[in-house]
C-alpha positions as CSV (number, residue, x, y, z in Angstrom):
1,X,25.1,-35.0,216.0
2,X,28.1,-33.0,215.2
3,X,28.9,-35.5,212.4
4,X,26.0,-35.2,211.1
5,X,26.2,-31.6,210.7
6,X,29.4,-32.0,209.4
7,X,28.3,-34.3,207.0
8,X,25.7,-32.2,206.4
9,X,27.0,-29.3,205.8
10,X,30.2,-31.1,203.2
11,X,27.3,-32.2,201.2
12,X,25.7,-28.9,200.7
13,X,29.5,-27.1,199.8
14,X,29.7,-30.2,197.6
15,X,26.2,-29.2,196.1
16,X,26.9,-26.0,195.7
17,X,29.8,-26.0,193.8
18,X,28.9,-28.3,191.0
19,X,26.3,-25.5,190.9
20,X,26.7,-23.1,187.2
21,X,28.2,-19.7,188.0
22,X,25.0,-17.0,189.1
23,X,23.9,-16.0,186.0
24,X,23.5,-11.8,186.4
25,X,22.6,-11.1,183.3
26,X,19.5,-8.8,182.2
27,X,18.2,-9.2,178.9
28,X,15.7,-6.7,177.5
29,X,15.5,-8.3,173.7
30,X,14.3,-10.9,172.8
31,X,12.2,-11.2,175.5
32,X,12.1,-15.2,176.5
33,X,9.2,-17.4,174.3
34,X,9.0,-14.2,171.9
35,X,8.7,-14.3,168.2
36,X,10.7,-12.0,165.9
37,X,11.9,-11.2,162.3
38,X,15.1,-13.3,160.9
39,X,16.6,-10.2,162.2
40,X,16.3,-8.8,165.5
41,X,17.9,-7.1,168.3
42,X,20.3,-8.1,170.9
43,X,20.6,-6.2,174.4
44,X,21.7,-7.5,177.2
45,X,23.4,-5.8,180.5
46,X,24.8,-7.8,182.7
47,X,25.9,-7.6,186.9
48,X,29.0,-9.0,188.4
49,X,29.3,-12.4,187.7
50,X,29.9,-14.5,191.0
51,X,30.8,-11.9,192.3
52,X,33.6,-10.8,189.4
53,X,33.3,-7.3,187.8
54,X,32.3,-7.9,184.6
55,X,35.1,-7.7,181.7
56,X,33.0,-9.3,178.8
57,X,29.5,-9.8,177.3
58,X,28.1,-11.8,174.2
59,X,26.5,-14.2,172.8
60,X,26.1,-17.2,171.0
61,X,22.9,-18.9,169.2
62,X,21.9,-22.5,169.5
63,X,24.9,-25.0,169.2
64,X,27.0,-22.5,167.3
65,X,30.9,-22.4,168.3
66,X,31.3,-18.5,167.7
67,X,30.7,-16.3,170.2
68,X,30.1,-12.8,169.5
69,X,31.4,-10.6,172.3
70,X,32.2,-7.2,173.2
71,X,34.1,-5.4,176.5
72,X,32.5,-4.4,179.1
73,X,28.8,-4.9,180.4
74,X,26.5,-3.8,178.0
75,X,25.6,-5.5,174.7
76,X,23.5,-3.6,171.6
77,X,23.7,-5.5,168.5
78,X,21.7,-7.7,165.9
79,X,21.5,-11.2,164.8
80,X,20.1,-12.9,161.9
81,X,18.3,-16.7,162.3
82,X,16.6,-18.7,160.2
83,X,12.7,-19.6,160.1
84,X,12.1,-21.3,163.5
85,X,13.1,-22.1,167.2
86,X,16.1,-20.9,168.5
87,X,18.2,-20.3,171.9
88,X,20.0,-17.3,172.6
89,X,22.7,-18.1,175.0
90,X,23.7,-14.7,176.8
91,X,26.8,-15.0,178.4
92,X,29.1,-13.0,180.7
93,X,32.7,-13.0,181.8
94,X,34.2,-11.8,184.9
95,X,37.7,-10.4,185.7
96,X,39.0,-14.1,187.3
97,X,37.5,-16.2,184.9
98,X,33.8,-16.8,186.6
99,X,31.4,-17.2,183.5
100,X,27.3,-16.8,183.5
101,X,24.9,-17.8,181.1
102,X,21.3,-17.2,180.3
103,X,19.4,-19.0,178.0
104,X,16.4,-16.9,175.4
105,X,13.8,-19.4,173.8
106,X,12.4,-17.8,170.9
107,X,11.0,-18.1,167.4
108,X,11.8,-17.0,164.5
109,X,8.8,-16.1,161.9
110,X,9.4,-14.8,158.0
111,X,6.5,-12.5,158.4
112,X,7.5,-11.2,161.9
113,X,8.6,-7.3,162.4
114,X,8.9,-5.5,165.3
115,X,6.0,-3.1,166.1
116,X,5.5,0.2,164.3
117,X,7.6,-1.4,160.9
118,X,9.0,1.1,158.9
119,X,6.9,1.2,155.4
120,X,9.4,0.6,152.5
121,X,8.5,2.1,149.3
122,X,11.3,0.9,147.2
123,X,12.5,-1.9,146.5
124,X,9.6,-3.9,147.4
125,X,9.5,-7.4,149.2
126,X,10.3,-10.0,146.4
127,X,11.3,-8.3,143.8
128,X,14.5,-8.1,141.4
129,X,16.9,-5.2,141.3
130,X,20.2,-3.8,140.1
131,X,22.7,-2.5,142.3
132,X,23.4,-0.1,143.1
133,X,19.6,0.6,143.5
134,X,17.8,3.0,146.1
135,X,16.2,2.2,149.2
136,X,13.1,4.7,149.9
137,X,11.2,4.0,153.4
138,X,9.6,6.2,156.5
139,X,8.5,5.9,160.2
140,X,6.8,7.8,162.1
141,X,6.3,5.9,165.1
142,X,8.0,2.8,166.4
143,X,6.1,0.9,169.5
144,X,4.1,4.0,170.6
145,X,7.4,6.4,169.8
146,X,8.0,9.1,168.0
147,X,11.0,8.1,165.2
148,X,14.5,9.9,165.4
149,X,16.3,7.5,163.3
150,X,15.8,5.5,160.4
151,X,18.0,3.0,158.5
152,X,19.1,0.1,157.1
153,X,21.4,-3.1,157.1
154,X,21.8,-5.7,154.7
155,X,21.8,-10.0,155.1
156,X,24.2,-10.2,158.6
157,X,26.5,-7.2,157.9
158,X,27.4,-5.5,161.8
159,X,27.1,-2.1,159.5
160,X,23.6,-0.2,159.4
161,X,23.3,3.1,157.4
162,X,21.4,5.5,159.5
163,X,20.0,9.0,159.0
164,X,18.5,11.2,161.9
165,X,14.5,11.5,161.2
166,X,11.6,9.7,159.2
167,X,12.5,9.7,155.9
168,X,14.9,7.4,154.4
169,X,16.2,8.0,150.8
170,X,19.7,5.9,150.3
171,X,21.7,4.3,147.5
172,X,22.6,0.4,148.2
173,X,24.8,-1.8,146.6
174,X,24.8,-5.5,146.6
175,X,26.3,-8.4,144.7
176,X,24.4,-10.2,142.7
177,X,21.8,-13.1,144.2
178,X,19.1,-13.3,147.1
179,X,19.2,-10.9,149.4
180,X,18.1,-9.3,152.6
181,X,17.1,-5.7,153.6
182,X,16.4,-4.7,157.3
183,X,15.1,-1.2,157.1
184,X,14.9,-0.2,161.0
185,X,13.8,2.5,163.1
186,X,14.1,3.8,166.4
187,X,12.1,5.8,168.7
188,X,12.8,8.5,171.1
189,X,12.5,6.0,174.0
190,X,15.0,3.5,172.8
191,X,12.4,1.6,170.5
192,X,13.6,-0.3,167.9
193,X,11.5,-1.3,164.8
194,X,12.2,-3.7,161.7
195,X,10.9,-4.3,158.4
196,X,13.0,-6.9,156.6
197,X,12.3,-7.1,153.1
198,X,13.5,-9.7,150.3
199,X,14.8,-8.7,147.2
200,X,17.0,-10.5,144.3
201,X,20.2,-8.4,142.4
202,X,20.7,-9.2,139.0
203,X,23.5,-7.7,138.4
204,X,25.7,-4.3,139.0
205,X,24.1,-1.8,137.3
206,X,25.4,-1.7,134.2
207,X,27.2,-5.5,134.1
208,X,25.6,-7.3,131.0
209,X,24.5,-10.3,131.4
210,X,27.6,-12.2,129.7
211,X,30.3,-10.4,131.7
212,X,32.5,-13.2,133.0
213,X,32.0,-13.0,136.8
214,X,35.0,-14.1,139.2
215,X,33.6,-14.9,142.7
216,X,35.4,-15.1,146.0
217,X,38.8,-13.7,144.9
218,X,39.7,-13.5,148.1
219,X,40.2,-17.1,148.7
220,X,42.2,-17.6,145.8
221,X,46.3,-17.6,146.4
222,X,47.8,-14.4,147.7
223,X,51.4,-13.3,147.7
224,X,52.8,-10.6,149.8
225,X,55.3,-7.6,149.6
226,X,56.9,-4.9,150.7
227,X,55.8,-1.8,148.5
228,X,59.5,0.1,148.0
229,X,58.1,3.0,147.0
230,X,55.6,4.0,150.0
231,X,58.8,4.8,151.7
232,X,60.3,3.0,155.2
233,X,59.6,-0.9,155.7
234,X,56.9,-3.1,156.1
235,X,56.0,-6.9,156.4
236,X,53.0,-9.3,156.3
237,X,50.8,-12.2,155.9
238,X,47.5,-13.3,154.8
239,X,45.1,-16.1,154.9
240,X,41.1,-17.0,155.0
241,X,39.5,-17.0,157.8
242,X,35.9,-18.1,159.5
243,X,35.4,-14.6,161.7
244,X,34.6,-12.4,161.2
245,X,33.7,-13.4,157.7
246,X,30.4,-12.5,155.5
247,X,31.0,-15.7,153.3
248,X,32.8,-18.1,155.9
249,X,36.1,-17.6,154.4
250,X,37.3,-13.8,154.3
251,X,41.2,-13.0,153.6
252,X,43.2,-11.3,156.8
253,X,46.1,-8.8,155.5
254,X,48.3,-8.9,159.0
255,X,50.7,-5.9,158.6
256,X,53.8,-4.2,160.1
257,X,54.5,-1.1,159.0
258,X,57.5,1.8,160.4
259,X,58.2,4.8,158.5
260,X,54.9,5.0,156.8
261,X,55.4,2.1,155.0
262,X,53.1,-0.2,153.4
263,X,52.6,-4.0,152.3
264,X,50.9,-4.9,149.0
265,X,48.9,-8.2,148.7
266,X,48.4,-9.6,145.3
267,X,46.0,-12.4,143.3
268,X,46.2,-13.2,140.0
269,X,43.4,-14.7,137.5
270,X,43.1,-15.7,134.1
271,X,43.0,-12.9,131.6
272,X,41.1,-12.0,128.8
273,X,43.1,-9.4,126.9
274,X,40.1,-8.4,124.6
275,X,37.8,-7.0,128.0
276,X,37.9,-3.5,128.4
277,X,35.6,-3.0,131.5
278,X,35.4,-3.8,135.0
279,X,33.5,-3.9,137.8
280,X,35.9,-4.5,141.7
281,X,33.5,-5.2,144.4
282,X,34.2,-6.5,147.8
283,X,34.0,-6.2,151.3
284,X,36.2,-4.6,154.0
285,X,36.4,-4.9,157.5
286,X,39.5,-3.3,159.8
287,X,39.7,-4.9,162.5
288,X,39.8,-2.7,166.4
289,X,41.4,0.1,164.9
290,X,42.3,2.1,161.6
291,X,43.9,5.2,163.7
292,X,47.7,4.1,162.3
293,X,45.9,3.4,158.6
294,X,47.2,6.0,155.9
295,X,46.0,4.4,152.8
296,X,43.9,1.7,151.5
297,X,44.9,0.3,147.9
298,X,42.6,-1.9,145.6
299,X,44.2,-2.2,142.3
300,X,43.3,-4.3,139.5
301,X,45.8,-4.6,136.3
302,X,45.5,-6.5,133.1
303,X,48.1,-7.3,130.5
304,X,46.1,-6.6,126.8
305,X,46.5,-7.6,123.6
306,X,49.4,-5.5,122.8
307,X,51.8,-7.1,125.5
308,X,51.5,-3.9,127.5
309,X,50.1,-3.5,131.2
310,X,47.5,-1.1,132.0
311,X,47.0,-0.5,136.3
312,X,44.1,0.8,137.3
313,X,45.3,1.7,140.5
314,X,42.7,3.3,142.9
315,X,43.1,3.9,146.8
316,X,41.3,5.7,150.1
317,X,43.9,8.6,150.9
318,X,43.5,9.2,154.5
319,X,46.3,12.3,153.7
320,X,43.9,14.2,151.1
321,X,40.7,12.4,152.3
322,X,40.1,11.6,148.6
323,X,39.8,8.5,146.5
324,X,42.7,8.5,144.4
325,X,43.8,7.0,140.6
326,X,47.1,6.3,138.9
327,X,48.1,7.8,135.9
328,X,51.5,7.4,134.0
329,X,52.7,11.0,133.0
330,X,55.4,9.4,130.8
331,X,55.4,6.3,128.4
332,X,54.6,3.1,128.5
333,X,58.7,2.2,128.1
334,X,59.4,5.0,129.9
335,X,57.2,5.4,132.7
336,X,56.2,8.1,135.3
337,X,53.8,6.8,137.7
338,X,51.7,9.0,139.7
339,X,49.0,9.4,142.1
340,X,46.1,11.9,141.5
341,X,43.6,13.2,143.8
342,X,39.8,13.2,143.0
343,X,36.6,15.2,144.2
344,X,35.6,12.0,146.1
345,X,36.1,12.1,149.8
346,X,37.4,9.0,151.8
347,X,39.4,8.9,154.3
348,X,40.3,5.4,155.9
349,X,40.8,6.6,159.4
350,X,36.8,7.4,159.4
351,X,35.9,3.8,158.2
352,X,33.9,2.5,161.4
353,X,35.9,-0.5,162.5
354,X,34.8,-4.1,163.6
355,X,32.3,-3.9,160.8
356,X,32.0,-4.7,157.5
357,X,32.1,-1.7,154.4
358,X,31.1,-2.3,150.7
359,X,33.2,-0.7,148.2
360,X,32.5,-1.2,144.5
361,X,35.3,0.2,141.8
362,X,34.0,0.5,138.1
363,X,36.5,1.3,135.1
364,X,36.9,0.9,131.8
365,X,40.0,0.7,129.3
366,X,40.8,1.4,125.4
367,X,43.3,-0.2,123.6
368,X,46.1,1.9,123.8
369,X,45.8,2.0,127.9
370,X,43.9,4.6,128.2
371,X,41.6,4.4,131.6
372,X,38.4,6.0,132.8
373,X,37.5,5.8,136.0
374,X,33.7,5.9,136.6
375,X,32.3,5.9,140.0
376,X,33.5,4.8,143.1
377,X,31.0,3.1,145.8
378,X,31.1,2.7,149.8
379,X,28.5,1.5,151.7
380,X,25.9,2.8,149.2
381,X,27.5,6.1,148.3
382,X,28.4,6.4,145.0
383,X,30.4,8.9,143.6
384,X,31.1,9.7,140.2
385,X,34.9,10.2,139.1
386,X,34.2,10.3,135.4
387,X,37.8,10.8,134.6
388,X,40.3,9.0,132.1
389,X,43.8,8.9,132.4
390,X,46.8,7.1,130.6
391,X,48.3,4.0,132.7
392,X,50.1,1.6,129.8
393,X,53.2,0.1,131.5
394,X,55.8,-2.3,129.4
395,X,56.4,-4.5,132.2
396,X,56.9,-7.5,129.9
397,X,54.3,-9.7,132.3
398,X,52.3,-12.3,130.3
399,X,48.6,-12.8,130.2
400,X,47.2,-12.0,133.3
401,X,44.4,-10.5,135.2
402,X,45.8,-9.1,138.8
403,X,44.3,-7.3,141.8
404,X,46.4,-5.5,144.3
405,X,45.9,-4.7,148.2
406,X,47.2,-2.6,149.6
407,X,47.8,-1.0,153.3
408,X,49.9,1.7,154.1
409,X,51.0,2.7,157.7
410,X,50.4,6.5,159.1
411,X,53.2,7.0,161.9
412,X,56.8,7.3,161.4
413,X,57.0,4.8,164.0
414,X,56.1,1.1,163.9
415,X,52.7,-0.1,163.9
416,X,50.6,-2.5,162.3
417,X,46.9,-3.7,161.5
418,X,44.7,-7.1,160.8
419,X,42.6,-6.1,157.8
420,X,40.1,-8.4,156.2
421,X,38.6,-8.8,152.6
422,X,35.3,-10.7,151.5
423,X,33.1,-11.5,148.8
424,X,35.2,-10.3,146.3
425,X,33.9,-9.8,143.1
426,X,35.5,-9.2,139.8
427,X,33.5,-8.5,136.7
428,X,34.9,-8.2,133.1
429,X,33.5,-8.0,129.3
């Protein structure tokens, strides 16, 4: 009898332990066998996990290999799917290593929105726009809630512009193709609301039709560099990377930086000497933290017909808090290159990090190397510069169209950061 028991009982530990981890994980959207939008929201909280405190949270959907995770025990975030069934596997990490899984059925429906939709006025579902171009929507309830914030995201970018209230009157911008609004609300009891709404961009606003369009820069070749005149020493690498990435394959600028130095991160393209106007347009992410981030630089120079090099230097001066332009107060042969503060606030240090930002540069160029520097966009906001400034260098360079990156460190010791760059977009006629 004993031996039995024994046997018994080795058979049940054996049992047991081929067992999962106990899955402590509460998830409050999607509910299980729900149907939702093609975008929807993710919150999960979850317990100790066999017994671990919890260190980590996340998800992953169907058989993807990425998991998107956050510290801690509490997840609030939203994920795109395609028309259909799906699984949502919600997962948790504990301190020693446990792991615990849930598993979310749902279905994913074109037409779907979560109760109470925000009504969007502009730009209606379907139709074609220019960006930038305005988003116009209100809410005033959302599942039985009064509304106390409205907003909007756009395709799977982490980054939703939000205003307190009803109302929602914003600027977007958008490269040009098929594309995805989620205009969301949220009510005073945690309610969240979507409307998604399909539109098409033709073009930046005010790109002709035949501006030659360079796509992905930021997979083309990239050199690196110490900038000598930001002052004390720096050093870094780039290359393309899956994640976080809007396009699959977004550029990473690793830097070191002491001193308040900076590194400067170059691509060149084919030029065409005769185009005098430009459009940069691309996406930024800074990865964890921007805290030891002075300056952000996104240059674009082009060698004209005359031989000489104009820069159209522009950059995010967390010192002034402006946006910033280069201008040569000497000659082209002998040059004094300067930086020049606008009206235009930005400040790098307030970019949110682990999230995606939309800036959009446009300029134009005579033929002596005179520049005007027209507006500058982030995340929607555009800001007019309107200013025009002389920047003709003789550097001897041949033909060529170049774009510059640029991070500069903000602490006299050493420090560093992991930018990214994607869907960059260069525009010329």
């Amino acid at each position: 009898m004993k031996l039995l028991c024994l046997l018994f009982l080795a058979a049940s530990l054996l049992f047991l332990s081929s067992l999962p981890a106990r899955a402590a994980i509460s998830v409050t959207s999607p509910y299980n066998g729900s149907t939702v939008g093609t975008t929807f929201t993710i919150t999960a909280s979850a317990s100790p996990c066999s017994g671990q405190p919890i260190s980590t949270i996340g998800f992953s959907m169907d058989a993807s290999s990425y998991t998107a995770s956050v510290s801690g025990a509490y997840l609030n975030t939203w994920a795109s799917a395609g028309v259909g069934g799906h699984t949502i596997h919600f997962k948790s990490w504990g301190d020693q290593g446990a792991v615990c899984v849930v598993d979310v059925a749902i279905v994913v429906s074109a037409g779907a929105s979560s109760s109470g939709g925000p009504s969007v006025a502009s730009p209606t579902n379907g139709s074609s726009v220019s960006s930038p171009f305005t988003v116009s929507a209100s809410a005033g309830s959302c599942s039985g809630q009064p509304v106390t914030t409205i907003g909007f995201s756009e395709d799977n970018s982490s980054h939703t512009a939000t205003v307190s209230g009803t109302v929602l009157n914003a600027s977007a911008s958008s490269g040009t193709g098929g594309h995805t609004l989620h205009v969301k609300a949220w009510g005073n009891g945690g309610a969240v609301c979507d409307t998604d709404v399909a539109i098409n961009v033709t073009g930046a606003s005010g790109v002709p039709s035949g501006a030659t369009t360079l796509s992905n820069v930021q997979a083309y070749a990239w050199s690196a560099i110490e900038d000598s005149g930001a002052g004390g020493g720096a050093s870094g690498w780039s290359n393309v990377v899956g994640s976080p990435s809007l396009t699959g394959a977004a550029r990473q600028f690793a830097s070191t930086y002491w001193n308040y130095g900076g590194e400067r991160y170059s691509a060149s393209m084919s030029d065409d000497t005769n185009a005098m106007n430009f459009l940069w347009d691309g996406w930024v992410y800074i990865q964890n933290s921007g805290s030891d981030i002075a300056n952000l630089e996104m240059d674009l120079n082009q060698v004209m017909a005359n031989g000489q090099t104009v820069i159209m230097g522009f950059q995010c001066d967390g010192w002034s808090s402006t946006w910033d332009f280069t201008v040569n107060r000497g000659s082209a042969t002998s040059p004094d290159d300067q930086w020049v503060h606008t009206g235009a606030y930005c400040n790098p240090r307030g970019w949110g990090v682990n999230q995606w930002h939309h800036v959009q540069i446009r300029y134009t160029r005579n033929t002596s190397g005179w520049v005007t520097y027209n507006y500058v966009t982030l995340d929607g906001n555009q800001q007019n510069v309107n200013v025009t400034a002389y920047s003709a260098f003789a550097l001897g360079w041949g033909p060529v169209l170049l774009t510059n990156f640029q991070v500069d460190g903000a602490t006299s010791g050493s420090s560093g950061s992991h930018v990214f760059l994607d869907n960059l977009t260069i525009s010329r006629w």
